[in-house]
N, C-alpha and C positions, 0 to 999 in steps of 0.2 A: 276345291283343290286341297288334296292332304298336306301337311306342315313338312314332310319330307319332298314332297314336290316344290313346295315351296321353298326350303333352301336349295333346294338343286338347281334350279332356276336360279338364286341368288348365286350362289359361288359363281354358275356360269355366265352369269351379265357381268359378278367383280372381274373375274379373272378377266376378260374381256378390256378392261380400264389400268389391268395390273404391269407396271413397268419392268422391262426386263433389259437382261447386259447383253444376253446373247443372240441367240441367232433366233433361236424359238419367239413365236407370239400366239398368245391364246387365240387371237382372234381369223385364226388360218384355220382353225378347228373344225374340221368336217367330218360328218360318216360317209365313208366309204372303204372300197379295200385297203388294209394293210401294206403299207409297203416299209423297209428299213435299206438305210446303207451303211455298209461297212467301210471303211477303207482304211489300206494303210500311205502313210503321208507321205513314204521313202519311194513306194511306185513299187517297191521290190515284191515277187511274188512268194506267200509265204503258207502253208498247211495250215498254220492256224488261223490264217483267214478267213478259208474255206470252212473249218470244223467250227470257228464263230459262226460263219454266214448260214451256215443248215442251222444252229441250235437256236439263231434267230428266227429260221423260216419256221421249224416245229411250235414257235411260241406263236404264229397266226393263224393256225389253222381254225382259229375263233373265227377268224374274219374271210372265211370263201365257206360255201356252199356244201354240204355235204352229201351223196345219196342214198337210197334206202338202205342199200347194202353198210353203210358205216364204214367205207373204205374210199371210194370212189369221190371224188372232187370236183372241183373248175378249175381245176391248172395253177399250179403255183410253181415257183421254183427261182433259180437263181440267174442272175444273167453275170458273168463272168468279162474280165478284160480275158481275149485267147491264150490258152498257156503253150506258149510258143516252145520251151524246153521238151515237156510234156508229148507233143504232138508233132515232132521233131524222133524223140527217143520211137514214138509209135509207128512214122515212117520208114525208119531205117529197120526197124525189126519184122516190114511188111516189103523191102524193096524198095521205096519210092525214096527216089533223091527230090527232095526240097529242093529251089532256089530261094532266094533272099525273102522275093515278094509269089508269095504261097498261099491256097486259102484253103480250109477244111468243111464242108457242108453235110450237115445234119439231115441227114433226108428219112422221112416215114414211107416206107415201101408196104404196097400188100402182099399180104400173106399167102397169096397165091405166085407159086411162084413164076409164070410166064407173064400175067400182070407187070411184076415186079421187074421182070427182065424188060420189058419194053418202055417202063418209065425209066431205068439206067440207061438203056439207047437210046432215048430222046434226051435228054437230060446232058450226055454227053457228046450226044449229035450238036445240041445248042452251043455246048461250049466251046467246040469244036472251032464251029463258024466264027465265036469271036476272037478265033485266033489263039485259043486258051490250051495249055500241054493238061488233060486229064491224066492221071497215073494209076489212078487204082480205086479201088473199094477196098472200108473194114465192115465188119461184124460189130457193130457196139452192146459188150456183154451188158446183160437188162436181168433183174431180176422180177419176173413175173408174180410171183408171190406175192410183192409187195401191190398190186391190185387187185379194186373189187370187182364184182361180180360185173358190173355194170363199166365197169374200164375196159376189161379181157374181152368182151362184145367186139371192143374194136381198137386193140393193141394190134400197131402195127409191126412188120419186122424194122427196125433202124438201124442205118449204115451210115458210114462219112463217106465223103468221097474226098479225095485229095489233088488239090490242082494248083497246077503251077500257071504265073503269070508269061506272055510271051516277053523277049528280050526289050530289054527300053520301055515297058510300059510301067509307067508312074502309078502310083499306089489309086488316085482318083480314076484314071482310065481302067484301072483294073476291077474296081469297083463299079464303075460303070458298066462295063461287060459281063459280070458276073451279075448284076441285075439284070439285063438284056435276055441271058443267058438261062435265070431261074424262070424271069417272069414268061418268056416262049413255053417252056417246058409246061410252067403249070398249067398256059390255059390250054395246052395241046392233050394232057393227063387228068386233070380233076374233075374234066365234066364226065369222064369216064370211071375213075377211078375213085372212091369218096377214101381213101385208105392215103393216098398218095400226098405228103407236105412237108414243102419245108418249111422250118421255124424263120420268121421274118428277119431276127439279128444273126442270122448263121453265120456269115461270111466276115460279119465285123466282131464275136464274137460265139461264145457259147452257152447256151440258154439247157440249163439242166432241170429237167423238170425232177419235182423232189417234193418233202415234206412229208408227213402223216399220210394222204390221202391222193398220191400219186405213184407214178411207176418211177425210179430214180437208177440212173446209170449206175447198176453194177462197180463196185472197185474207185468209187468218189474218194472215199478217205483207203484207201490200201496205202499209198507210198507215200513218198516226202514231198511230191509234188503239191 
């Protein structure tokens, strides 16, 4: 064993014994993926959150997968509390009145487009049944550019849908039916469709896939949101 293995091993057994004030301990030290959080303390949502939380995500791309093409990843990105202002301003400028308790779903459609039209009528057939008011579909601008060779194979087209909760239903019931709601859809769409998915925290949030070696939603830093 060389004399540099040999200290490396040392500092890593000290550190291991080393006393600390805060939150951190050497001894929770594992490889595996990267993960960071940001937050701010006040709850309030703010732009330079956002432009921290990407400069952090660009500093991992050490830590996921790369492939041959030098572009193309294993999924990284950000998971967001919902920006209700944001998503709010982008219903009114498409028609769709919000109510109070509202949810917006991230859906990966195929690129063919009757495909795609029959996973939105099932999808809003399901919602339908739990009593849920759908409103609409957007377009979510994507810049394709930003993938490699080996993503574009199977970039899908992605839309939100935007739905409103029925009258008197409490934020739990509403969440409840909108899992009801996805999980019919997918297993009635996916064995057919391998293009078709929604991201698991859609409904409680928004999951922006991003970084160096991903396709990232269009227009992320444009405004003050």
């Amino acid at each position: 064993m060389s004399t540099d293995i040999l200290t490396t091993v040392h500092v890593i057994v000290s550190n291991q014994n080393t006393p600390t004030t805060g939150l951190y301990r050497p001894a929770f030290e594992r490889e595996n993926c990267g993960f960071g959080l940001i937050a701010q303390m006040d709850g309030k949502p703010s732009h330079w959150l956002l432009k921290t939380a990407i400069g952090a995500l660009a500093r991992l791309t050490h830590r996921g997968a790369v492939a041959a093409d030098g572009k193309t990843g294993d999924g990284c990105g950000l998971l967001l509390k919902k920006p209700d202002s944001f998503l709010r301003t982008l219903a009114k400028e498409h028609g769709f009145a919000l109510k109070d308790q509202y949810a917006v779903g991230m859906v990966f459609l195929n690129p063919d487009a009757s495909k795609a039209a029959t996973a939105r009528q099932t999808l809003e057939a399901e919602l339908q049944k739990e009593g849920l008011a759908v409103l609409g579909w957007r377009a979510v601008p994507t810049d394709p550019s930003a993938c490699g060779d080996e993503a574009l194979k199977s970039l899908p087209d992605i839309e939100q849908i935007f739905i409103n909760a029925a009258d008197g239903m409490d934020e739990i019931s509403f969440e409840r039916h909108l899992y009801i709601a996805r999980r019919r859809t997918e297993k009635a769409i996916e064995p057919e469709d391998a293009f078709f998915y929604i991201p698991e925290p859609v409904f409680q949030g928004n999951f922006l896939q991003g970084s160096g070696y991903a396709c990232q939603p269009a227009g992320v830093l444009s405004g003050p949101e």
